[in-house]
C-alpha positions, -999 to 999 in steps of 0.1 A, spaced: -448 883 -419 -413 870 -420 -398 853 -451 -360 835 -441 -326 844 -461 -312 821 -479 -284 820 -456 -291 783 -446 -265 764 -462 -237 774 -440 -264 772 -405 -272 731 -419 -231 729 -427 -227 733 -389 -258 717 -379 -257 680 -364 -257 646 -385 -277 619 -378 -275 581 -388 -307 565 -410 -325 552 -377 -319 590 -358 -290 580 -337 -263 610 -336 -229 601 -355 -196 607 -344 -192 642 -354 -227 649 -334 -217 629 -303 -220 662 -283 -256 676 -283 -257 715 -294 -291 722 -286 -315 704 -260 -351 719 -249 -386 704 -248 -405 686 -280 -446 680 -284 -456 668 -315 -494 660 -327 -505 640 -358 -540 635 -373 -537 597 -373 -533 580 -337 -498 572 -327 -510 544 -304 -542 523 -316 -551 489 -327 -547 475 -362 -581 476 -373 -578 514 -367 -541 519 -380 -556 499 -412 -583 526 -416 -559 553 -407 -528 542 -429 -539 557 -466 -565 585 -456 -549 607 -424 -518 614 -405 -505 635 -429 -507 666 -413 -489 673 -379 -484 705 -359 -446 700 -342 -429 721 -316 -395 728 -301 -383 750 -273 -347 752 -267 -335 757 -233 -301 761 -239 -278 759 -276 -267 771 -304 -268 759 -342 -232 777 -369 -228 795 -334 -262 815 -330 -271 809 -293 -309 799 -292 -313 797 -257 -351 802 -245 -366 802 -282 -393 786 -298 -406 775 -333 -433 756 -344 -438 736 -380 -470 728 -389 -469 701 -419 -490 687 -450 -477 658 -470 -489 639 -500 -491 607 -480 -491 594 -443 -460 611 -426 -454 579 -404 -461 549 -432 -421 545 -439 -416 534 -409 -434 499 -419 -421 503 -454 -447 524 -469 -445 554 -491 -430 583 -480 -444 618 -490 -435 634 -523 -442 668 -510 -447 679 -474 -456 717 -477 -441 732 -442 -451 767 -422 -429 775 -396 -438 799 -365 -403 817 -355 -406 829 -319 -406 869 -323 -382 875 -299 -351 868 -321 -334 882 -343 -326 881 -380 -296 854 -373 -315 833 -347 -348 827 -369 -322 817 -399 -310 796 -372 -344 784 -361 -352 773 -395 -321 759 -403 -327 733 -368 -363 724 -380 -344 711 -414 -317 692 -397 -346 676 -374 -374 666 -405 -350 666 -436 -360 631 -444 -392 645 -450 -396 659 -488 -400 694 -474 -409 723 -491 -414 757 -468 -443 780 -479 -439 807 -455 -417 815 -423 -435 837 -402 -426 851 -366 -450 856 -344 -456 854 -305 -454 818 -294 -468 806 -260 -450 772 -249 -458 757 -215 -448 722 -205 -463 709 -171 -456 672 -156 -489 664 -170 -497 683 -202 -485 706 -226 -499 735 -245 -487 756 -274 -501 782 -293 -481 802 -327 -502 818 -355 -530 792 -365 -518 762 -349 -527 751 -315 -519 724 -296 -530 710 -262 -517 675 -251 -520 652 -220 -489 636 -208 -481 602 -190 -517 586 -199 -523 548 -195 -521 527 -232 -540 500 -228 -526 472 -250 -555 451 -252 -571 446 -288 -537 444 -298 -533 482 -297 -496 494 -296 -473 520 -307 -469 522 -346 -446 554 -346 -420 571 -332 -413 612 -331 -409 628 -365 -381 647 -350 -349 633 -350 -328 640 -314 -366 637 -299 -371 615 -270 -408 615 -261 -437 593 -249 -470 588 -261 -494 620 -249 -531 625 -256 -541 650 -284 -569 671 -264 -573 695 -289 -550 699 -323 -560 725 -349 -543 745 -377 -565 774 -398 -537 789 -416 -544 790 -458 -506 783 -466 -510 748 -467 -540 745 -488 -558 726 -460 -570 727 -426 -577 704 -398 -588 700 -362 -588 667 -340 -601 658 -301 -587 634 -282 -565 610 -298 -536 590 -289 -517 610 -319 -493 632 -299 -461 626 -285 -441 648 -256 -403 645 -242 -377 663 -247 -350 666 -276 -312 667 -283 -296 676 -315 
């Protein structure tokens, strides 16, 4: 098990900004680190309003998200070929502020560093999953590295890190009718992804104080991203 320094302040210094709807400011204009993103949620991303309306108060607040960077750096720690993984709990739906909802009080966060790298790039890691969520109340229970497998096909992606799994279909048809539609976007800032099905989800980690598992739901999303 693997707990992060508290040498973060100066890796977010050099990280990134972003403005309030995710766009990159001036002083971001340049992406430092780009790679692949798959995120799953346990409310549907994509659904009609009588099921967003059943969802909105009692799920979608965990999520299991995923980055692999193909090429970077973050306060000049080269990332390239890394992975981490953040599997999130909040108080409250993770997506409802986007239609003027509450946000979370507390979202208790695990990360999976990829085991690869060293002491540096796991600060570094950590410090990119902060500059991507932190408008999420975040608190990090643990930061563990472990193995992660991260394969992203034309079709599907799969990811696997400690106790959170993640398989998820790519380029499916959303059929509008019912009035179903898109209530959400990425949770990731930089991310630029389409709606994927969630064919299997699952975190059984004890960190978080809760568990989940979900099959086949339009609650996933898959792209790429660019901080």
């Amino acid at each position: 098990m693997f707990r992060a320094t508290l040498t973060l302040t100066t890796m977010l210094a050099a990280a990134p900004a972003f403005a309030a709807d995710g766009t990159p400011t001036a002083t971001a204009a340049v992406p430092t680190v780009t790679g692949t993103y798959v995120e799953a949620r346990t409310a549907e991303v994509f659904a009609g309003g009588c099921i967003m309306n059943s969802e909105a108060e009692t799920m979608g607040r965990q999520a299991v998200l995923a980055w692999r960077v193909d090429r970077g750096s973050i306060g000049g720690v080269s990332l390239d070929g890394l992975s981490v993984v953040a599997a999130l709990s909040g108080t409250h739906n993770l997506g409802m502020r986007e239609m003027g909802g509450e946000s979370p009080t507390l979202v208790k966060t695990l990360m999976y560093v990829d085991e690869r790298a060293t002491q540096a790039q796991r600060d570094a890691l950590v410090a990119m999953v902060r500059s991507a969520i932190g408008d999420l109340a975040l608190r990090v229970v643990d930061v563990q590295a472990v193995p992660i497998a991260f394969e992203r096909t034309h079709h599907a992606a799969a990811v696997q890190a400690g106790d959170a799994q993640l398989q998820i279909e790519a380029h499916i048809h959303h059929d509008p009718s019912c009035g179903a539609m898109q209530w959400f976007h990425p949770l990731s800032r930089g991310a630029e992804a389409e709606v994927g099905l969630t064919k299997t989800q699952s975190f059984t980690g004890q960190q978080l104080g809760t568990r989940w598992s979900q099959a086949d739901k339009r609650s996933a999303f898959v792209g790429t991203f660019a901080f």
